[in-house]
Legacy VTK file of the C-alpha trace (Angstrom):
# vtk DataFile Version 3.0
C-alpha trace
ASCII
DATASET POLYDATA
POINTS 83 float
100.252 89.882 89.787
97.255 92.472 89.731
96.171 91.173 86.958
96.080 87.493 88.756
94.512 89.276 91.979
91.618 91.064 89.827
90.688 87.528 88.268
90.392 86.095 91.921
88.438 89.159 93.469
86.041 89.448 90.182
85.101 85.700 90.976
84.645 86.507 94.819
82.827 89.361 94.110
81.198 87.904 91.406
81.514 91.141 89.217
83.821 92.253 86.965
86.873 93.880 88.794
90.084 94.879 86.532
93.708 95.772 87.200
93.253 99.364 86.660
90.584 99.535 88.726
91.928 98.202 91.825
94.362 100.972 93.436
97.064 99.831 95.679
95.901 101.487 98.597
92.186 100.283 98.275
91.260 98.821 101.620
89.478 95.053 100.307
87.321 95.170 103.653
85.743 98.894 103.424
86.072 99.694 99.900
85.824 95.971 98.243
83.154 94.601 100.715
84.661 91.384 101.140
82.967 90.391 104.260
84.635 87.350 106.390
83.172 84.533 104.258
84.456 86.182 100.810
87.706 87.044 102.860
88.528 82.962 103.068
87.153 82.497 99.542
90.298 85.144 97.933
92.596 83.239 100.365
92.097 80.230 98.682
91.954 81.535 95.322
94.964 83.536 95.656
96.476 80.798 96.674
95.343 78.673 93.907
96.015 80.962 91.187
99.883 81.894 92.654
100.428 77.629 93.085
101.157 79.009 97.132
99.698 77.618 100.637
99.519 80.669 103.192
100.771 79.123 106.372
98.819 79.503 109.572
101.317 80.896 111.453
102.571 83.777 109.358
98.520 84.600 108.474
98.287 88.277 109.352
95.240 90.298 108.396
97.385 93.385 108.198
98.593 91.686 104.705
95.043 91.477 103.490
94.255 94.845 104.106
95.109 96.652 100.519
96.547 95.237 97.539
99.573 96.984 97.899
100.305 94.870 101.160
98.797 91.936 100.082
101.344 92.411 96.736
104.172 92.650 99.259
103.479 89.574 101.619
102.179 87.654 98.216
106.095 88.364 96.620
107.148 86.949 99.807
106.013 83.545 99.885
106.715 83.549 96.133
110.221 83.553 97.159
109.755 81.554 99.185
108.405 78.872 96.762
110.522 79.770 94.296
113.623 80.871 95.509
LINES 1 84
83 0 1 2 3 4 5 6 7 8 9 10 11 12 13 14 15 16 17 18 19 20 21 22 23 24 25 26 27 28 29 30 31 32 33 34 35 36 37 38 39 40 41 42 43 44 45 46 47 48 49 50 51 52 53 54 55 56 57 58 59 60 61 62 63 64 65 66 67 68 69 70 71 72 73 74 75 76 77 78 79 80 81 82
């Protein structure tokens, strides 16, 4: 999955970003510099690349915030999709 989630913020970002480099508690706001715009653009990535729609409802920036949440609430709706 970090691997996955380095692809998709490396083509946000539009430089190279690896799994090693991205820590789990590395905030993607403050330390990535996604700014609203690229914010929606890894949404719909992520959810590309993971075969996943994020629903409205349960959106919650608090997931987005570091990878290690985002890795938490991304498992989720994995489940979800494949229980």
């Amino acid at each position: 999955m970090k691997e996955t989630l380095a692809l998709v913020l490396s083509e946000v970002l539009n430089t190279p970003v690896t799994a090693e480099t991205l820590r789990g508690d590395a905030d993607l706001i403050t330390e990535w510099g996604l700014n609203s715009l690229d914010m929606m653009q890894f949404i719909l990535k992520a959810e590309n690349a993971f075969k996943i729609t994020i629903d409205i409802e349960r959106f919650d920036l608090n997931n987005f915030k570091d990878l290690s949440q985002l890795q938490a609430f991304l498992h989720t709706c994995l489940a979800e999709v494949n229980p």
